[in-house]
C-alpha positions as CSV (number, residue, x, y, z in Angstrom):
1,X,6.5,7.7,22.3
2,X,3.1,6.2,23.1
3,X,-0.4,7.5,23.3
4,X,-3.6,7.0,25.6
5,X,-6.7,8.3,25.2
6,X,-9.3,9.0,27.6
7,X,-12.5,10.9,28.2
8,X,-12.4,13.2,31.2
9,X,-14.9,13.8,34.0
10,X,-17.2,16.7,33.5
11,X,-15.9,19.1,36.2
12,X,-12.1,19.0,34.9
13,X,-11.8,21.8,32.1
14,X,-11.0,20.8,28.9
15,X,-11.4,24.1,27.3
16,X,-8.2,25.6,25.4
17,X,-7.5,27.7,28.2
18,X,-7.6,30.8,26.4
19,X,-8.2,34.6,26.4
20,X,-10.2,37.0,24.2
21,X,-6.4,38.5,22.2
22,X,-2.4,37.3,23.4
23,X,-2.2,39.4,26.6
24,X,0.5,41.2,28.0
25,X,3.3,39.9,30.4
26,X,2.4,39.4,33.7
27,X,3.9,41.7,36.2
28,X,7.4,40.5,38.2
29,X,6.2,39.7,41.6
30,X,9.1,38.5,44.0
31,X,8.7,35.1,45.3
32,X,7.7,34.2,48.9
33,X,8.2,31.0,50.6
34,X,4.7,30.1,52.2
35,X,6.1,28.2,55.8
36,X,4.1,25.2,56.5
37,X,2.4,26.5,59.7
38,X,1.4,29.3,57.7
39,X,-0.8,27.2,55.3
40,X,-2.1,24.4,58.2
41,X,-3.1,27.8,59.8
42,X,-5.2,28.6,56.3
43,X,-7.0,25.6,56.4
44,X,-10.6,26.0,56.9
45,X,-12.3,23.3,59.7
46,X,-14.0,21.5,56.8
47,X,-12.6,20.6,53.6
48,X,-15.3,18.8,51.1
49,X,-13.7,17.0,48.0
50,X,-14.6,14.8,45.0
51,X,-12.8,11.9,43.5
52,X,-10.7,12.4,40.2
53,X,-10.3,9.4,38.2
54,X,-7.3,9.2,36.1
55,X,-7.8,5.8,33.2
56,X,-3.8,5.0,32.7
57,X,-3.1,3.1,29.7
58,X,-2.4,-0.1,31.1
59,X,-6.4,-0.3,31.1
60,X,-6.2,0.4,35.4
61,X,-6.6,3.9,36.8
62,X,-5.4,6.0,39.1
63,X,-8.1,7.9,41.4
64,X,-7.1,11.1,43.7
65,X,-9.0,13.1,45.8
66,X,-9.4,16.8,45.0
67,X,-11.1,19.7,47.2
68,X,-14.4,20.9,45.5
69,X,-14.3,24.0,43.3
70,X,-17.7,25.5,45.3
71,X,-15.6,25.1,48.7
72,X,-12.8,27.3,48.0
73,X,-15.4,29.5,46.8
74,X,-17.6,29.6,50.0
75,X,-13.6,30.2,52.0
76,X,-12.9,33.1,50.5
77,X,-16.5,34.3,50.9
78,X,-16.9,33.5,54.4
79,X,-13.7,34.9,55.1
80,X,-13.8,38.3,53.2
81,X,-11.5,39.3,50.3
82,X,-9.9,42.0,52.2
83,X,-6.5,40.1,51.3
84,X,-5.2,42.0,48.3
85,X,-4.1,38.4,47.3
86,X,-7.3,36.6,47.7
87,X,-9.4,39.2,46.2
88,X,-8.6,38.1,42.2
89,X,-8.8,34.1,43.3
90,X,-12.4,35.1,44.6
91,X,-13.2,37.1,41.1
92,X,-12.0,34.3,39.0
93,X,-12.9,32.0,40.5
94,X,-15.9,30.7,38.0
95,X,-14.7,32.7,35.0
96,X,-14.3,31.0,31.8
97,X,-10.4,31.5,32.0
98,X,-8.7,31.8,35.2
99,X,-5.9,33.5,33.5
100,X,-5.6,37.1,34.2
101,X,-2.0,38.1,33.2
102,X,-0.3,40.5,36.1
103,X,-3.5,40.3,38.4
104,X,-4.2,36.4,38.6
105,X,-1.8,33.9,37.2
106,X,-3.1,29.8,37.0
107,X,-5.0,27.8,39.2
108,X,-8.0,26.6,41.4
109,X,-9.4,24.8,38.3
110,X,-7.8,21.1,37.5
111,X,-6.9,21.1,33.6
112,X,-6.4,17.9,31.6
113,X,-2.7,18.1,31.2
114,X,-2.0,18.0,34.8
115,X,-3.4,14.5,34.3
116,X,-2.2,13.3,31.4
117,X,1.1,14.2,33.6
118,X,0.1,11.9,36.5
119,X,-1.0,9.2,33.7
120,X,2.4,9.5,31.5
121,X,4.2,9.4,35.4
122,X,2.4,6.3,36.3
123,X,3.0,4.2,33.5
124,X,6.9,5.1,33.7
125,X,8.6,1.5,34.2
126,X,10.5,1.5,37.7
127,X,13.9,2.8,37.5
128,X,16.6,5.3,39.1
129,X,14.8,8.1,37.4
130,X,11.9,7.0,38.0
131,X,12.2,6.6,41.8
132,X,11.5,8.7,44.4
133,X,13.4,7.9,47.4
134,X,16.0,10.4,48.2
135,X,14.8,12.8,45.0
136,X,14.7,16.5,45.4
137,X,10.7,17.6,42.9
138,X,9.6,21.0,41.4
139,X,6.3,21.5,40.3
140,X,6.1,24.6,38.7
141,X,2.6,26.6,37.7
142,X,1.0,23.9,39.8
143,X,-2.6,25.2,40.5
144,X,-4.3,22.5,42.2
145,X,-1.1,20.1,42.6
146,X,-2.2,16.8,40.8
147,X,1.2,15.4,39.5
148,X,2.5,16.7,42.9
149,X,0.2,14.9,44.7
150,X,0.0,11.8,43.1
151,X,4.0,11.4,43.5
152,X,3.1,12.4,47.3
153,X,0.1,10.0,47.3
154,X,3.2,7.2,46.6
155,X,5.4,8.2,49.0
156,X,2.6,8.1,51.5
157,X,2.5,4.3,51.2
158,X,6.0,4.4,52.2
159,X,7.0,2.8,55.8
160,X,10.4,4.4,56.1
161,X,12.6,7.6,55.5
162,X,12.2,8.4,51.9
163,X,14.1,11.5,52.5
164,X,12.5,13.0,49.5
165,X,11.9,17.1,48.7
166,X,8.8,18.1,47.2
167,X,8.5,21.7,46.6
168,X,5.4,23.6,44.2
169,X,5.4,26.8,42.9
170,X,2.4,28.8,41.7
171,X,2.2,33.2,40.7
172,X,-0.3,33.4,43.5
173,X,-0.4,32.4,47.4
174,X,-4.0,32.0,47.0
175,X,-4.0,29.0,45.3
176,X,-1.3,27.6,47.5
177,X,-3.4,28.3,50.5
178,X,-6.7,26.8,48.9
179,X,-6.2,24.5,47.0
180,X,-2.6,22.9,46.4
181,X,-1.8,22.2,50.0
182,X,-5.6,20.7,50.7
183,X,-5.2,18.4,48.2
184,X,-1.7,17.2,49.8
185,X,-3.7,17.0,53.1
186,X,-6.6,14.9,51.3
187,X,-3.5,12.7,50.1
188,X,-1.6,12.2,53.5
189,X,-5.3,11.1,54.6
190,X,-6.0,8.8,52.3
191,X,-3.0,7.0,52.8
192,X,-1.6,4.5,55.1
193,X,0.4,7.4,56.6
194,X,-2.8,8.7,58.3
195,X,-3.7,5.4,59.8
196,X,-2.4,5.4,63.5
197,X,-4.3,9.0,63.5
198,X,-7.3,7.4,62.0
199,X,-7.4,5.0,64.9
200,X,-5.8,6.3,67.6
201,X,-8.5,9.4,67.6
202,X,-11.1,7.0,68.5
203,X,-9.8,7.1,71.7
204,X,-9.8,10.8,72.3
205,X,-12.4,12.5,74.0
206,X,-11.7,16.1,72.1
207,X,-12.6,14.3,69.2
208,X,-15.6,12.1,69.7
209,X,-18.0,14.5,68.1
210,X,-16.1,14.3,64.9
211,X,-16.8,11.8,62.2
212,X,-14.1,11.1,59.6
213,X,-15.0,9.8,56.6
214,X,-13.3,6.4,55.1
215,X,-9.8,6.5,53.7
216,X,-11.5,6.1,50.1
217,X,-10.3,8.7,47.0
218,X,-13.1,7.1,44.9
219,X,-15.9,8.4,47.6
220,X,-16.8,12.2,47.8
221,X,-16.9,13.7,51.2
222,X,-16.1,16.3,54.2
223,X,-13.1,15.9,55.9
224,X,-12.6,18.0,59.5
225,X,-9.5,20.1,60.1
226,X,-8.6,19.3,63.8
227,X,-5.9,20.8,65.7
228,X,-5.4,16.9,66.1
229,X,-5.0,16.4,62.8
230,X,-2.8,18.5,62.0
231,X,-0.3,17.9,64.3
232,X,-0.7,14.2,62.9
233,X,0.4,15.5,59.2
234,X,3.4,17.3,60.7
235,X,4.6,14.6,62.4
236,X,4.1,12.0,59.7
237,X,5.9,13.9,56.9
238,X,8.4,14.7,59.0
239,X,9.1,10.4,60.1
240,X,8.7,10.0,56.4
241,X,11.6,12.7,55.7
242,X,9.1,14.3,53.6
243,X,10.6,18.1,53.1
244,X,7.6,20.1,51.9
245,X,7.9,23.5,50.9
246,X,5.6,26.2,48.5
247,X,6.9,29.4,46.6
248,X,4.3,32.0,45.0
249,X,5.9,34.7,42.9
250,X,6.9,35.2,39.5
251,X,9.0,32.7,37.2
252,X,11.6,35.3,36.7
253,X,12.0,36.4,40.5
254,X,11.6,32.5,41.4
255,X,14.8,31.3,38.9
256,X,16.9,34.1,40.3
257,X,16.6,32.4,44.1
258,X,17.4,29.1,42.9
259,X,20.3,30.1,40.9
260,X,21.5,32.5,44.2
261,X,20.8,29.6,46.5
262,X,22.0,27.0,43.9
263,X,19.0,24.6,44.5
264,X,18.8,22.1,42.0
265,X,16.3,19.6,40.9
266,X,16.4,15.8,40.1
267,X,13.0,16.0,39.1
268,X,11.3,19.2,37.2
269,X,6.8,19.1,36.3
270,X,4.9,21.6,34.7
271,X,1.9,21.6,33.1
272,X,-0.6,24.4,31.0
273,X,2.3,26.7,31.4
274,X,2.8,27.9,27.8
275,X,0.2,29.3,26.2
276,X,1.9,33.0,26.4
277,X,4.5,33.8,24.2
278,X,5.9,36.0,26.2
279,X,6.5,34.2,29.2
280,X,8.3,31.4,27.3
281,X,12.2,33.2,28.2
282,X,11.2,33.3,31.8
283,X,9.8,29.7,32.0
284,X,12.6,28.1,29.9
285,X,15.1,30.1,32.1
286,X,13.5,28.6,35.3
287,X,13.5,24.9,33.5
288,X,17.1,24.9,33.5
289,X,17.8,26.8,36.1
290,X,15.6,23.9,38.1
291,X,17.2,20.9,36.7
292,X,20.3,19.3,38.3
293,X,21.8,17.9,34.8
294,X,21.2,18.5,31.2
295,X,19.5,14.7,31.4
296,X,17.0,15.0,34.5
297,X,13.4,14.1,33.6
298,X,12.0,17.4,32.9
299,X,8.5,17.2,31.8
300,X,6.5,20.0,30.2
301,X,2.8,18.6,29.6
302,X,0.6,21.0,27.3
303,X,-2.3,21.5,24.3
304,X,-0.5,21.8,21.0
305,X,-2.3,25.0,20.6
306,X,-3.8,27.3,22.7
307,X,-6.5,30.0,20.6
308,X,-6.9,32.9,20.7
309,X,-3.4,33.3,22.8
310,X,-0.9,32.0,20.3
311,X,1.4,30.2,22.6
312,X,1.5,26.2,22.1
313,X,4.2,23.5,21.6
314,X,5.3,24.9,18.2
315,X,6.5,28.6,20.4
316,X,7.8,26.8,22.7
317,X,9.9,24.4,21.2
318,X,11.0,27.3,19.1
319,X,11.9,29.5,22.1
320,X,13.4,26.6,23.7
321,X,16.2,26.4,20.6
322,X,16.8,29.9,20.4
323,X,20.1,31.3,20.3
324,X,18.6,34.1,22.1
325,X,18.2,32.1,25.6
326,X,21.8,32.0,27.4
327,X,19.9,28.0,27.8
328,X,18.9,25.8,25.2
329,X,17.3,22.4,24.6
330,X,15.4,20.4,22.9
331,X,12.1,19.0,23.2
332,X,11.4,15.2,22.5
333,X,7.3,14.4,22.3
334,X,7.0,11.3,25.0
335,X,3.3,11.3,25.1
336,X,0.4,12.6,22.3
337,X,-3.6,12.5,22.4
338,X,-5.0,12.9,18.9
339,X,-8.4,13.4,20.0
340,X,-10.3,16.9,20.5
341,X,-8.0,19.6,21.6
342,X,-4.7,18.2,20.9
343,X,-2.2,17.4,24.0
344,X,1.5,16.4,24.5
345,X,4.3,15.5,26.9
346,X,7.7,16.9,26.1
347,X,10.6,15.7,27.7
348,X,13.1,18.4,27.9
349,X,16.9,17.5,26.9
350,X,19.3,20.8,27.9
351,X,22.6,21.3,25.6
């Protein structure tokens, strides 16, 4: 087990992610597979973003580009929240706690342990496990998608078929539509993938009254959604054998398709997904439901304690060995900040 510590930027919430008094369990909702030309058709013809700068503890960083807070807001607004579904994203949006239980589950807000997750990720030595070539990856509870697209912003600087399957799940399509998959396409254009786009549309007429801002995470910016561009991101994930897919629903309804459909996971990340008791059964159940083998790296990244709610590591580990569960495992502590509000990275080992 190792630590690193580092102080995080001012706009990532490092509050305990908490409510006023434990809530009750959120409602079943049954999960719905958001096709890709669904979402490229959600995207809004700007997208402005901010760096996020991720210290690892080999002393370098990582840095990843993440769509502004304030620009989701001003979608939803200039679109209307007639959608049932965008309605609660819009009402939540600048709460102190996006967690509404049964009306508005995670989201448009980066929290800290989604990057200590991309930290404890980059700092894994190179290995079969480690590799992602030819791996199928669940994010689950993903919000804004950093671990996801940081493993993404890898396989982006790939120059041949990875043949790789990255799928992200999250309670609400909202957050899917406004946040997760603009922070792949911010990724995908920040890479070498989006190159022979970025210089071939010099060329093109349609586009001459666009200006595209340099393939640099570390500088804020605008980037336009063209018809163009689009077509650019299809077509590149697909020569890169990139196999994208997003699921909103519940846990519960979510575990029951994979275990009907028997997809299985090499690779299982979640992150700020315990801190209510009583979704710990249906988040264990999906765990191993996810995971290929009892030995795949499933990571659970979270604050030791979360007030006011009463979840934390010490519920879950507890749940996790209970006889109750037809599952059971163990939790081994692969990562630990001492320093504030208390963090970890559990690897999870199934019996």
């Amino acid at each position: 087990m190792f630590s690193f510590d580092f102080d995080l930027e001012d706009n990532i919430h490092e509050s305990t992610k908490g409510v006023a008094a434990a809530p009750p369990a959120p409602q079943s909702e049954p999960v719905v597979e958001l096709p890709l030309s669904h979402l490229l058709d959600s995207l809004p013809s700007r997208i402005s973003y901010s760096p996020v700068l991720i210290p690892l503890s080999s002393g370098k960083s990582v840095t990843l580009s993440r769509r502004d807070l304030f620009d989701a807001r001003f979608q939803l607004i200039s679109e209307g929240t007639d959608d049932t579904d965008a309605a609660p994203g819009l009402d939540f949006l600048d709460a102190p706690s996006d967690l509404v239980p049964g009306v508005y589950e995670g989201g448009l807000k980066t929290w800290e342990c989604s990057l200590d997750l991309v930290g404890y990720l980059a700092s894994l030595p190179d290995s079969s496990e480690t590799r992602l070539s030819g791996k199928r990856i669940l994010e689950i509870g993903c919000g804004t998608g950093i671990p996801s697209v940081f493993l993404l912003s890898r396989l982006f600087c790939e120059q041949s078929n990875v043949n790789c399957h990255v799928h992200l799940q999250d309670y609400n399509s909202s957050v899917l539509e406004l946040i997760t998959f603009p922070n792949i396409i911010l990724a995908w254009y920040m890479s070498p993938s989006s190159a022979e786009y970025r210089i071939r549309r010099h060329y093109r007429a349609s586009e001459d009254d666009v200006e595209y801002p340099p393939p640099d995470p570390a500088v804020a910016g605008e980037l336009s959604i063209t018809p163009v561009l689009k077509n650019a991101f299809t077509a590149s994930v697909a020569k890169l054998g990139i196999d994208l897919a997003f699921f909103s629903g519940s846990w519960d309804s979510f575990a029951t398709r994979l275990r009907s459909e028997g997809t299985k996971y090499d690779m299982v990340l979640t992150s700020e997904t315990i801190y209510r008791t009583d979704s710990l059964p249906a988040l264990i159940q999906l765990l191993y439901q996810a995971c290929s083998a009892k030995d795949v790296l499933c990571l659970v990244a979270a604050k030791v304690l979360y007030f006011g709610v009463g979840g934390g590591v010490s519920e879950f580990t507890r749940a996790l060995q209970s006889n109750a569960l037809e599952c059971c495992g163990r939790a081994e502590t692969v990562w630990e900040r001492k320093l504030g509000v208390d963090r970890e990275i559990m690897r999870i080992h199934w019996v």
